[in-house]
N, C-alpha and C positions, 0 to 999 in steps of 0.2 A: 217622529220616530227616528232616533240615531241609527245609522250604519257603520259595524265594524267588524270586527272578527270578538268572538267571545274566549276565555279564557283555555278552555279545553280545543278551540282550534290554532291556538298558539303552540300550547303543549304538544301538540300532534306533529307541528311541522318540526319545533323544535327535536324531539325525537327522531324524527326521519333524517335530519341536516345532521345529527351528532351519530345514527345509525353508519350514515354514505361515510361520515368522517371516517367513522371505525374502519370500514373496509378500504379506504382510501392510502390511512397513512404506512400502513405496513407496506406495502407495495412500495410509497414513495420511498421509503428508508432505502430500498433495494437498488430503486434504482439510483439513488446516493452511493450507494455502498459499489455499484458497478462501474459507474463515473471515475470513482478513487480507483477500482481496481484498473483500471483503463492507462491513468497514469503510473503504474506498475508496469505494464506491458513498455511501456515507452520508455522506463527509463532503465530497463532490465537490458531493452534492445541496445541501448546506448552504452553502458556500461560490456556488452558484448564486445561492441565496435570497438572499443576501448582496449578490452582485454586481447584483439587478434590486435591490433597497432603494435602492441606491447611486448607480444610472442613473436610477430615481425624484426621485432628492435634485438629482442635479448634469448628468444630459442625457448623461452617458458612464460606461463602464464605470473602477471602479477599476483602477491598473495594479500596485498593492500591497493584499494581506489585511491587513495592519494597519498601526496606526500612523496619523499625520496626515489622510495622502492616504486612506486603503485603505478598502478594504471593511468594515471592522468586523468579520473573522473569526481565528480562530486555534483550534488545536485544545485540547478541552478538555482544563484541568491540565496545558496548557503550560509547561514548565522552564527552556526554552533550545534544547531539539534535542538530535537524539544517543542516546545509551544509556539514557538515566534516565525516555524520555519513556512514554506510556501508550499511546503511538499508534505503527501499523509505517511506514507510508508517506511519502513525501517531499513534500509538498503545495504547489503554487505556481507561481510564475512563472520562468523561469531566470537573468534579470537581479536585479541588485538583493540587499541582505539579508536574513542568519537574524532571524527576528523578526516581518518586515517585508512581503518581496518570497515567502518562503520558510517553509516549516518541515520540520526535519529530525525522521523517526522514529526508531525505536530499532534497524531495521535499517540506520540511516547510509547510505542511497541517498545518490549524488552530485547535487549540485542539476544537473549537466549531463544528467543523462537527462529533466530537465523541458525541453530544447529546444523550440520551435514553439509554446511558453503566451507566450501575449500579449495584452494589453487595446487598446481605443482606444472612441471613437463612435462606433462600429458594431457592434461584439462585442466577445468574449473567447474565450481557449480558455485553461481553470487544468488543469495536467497533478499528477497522481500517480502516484510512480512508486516501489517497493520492491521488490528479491532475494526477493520472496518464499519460492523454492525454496529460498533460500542457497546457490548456484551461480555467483552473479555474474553472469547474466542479472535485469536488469531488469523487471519487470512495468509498460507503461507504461498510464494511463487517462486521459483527456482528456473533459472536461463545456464545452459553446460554451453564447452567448448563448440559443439555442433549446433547452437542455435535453437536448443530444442528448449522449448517453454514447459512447464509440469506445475499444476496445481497440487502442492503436497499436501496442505487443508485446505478444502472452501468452505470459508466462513459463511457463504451465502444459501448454504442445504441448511 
């Protein structure tokens, strides 16, 4: 007499291991999608730092992260923007250029979900914004003159 498992208790476990799957990978996405939000926080904070240096220097906030005018920020091993970059998030102002006014992550958010980021002498509000989920819901995050962080969208409800 052979010993083994018969057809129908392959099928059972296999069920069961694609069932845990189901309820497994949603979850992991999330906590993917928390990770990238994570490094938003960080570079929102930095980009702050940036913006009081700058209002130190000149009596008003920069209305561009880099370049001439700007704040003196950009994100590190910056490429250009786009696919190749290190970074997920879309960081910036909505007016104005990649480079410059702008930087594009490697999940390619549209600079238009940075709406309502704007500098002057009185404040700022610099918005990041990335598909975190990969859904085509934007995740947006907005850092003002006071330090104060605001989830405008969370892509993660």
């Amino acid at each position: 007499m052979k010993k083994g498992f018969t057809l129908i208790e392959l099928m059972v476990v296999v069920a069961i291991v694609a069932f845990l799957a189901m309820i497994a990978v949603p979850n992991f996405k999330k906590f993917l999608a928390k990770a990238k939000r994570a490094e938003a926080y960080m570079n929102l904070h930095a980009i702050y730092a940036a913006q009081k240096a700058y209002w130190a220097e000149h009596g008003e906030y920069a209305q561009a992260l880099s370049g001439a005018n700007g704040a003196g920020w950009q994100p590190e091993g910056y490429k250009g923007g786009g696919a190749q970059e290190n970074f997920y998030y879309t960081y910036g102002f909505a007016g104005g250029g990649e480079g410059t006014h702008h930087f594009t992550g490697k999940l390619g958010t549209s600079v238009s979900a940075l709406s309502g980021s704007r500098a002057g002498k009185d404040g700022f509000v610099v918005a990041a914004a990335g598909d975190i989920m990969g859904n085509g819901d934007a995740d947006v995050i907005t850092i003002d003159q006071d330090n104060t962080i605001t989830i405008v969208h969370d892509a993660l409800k």
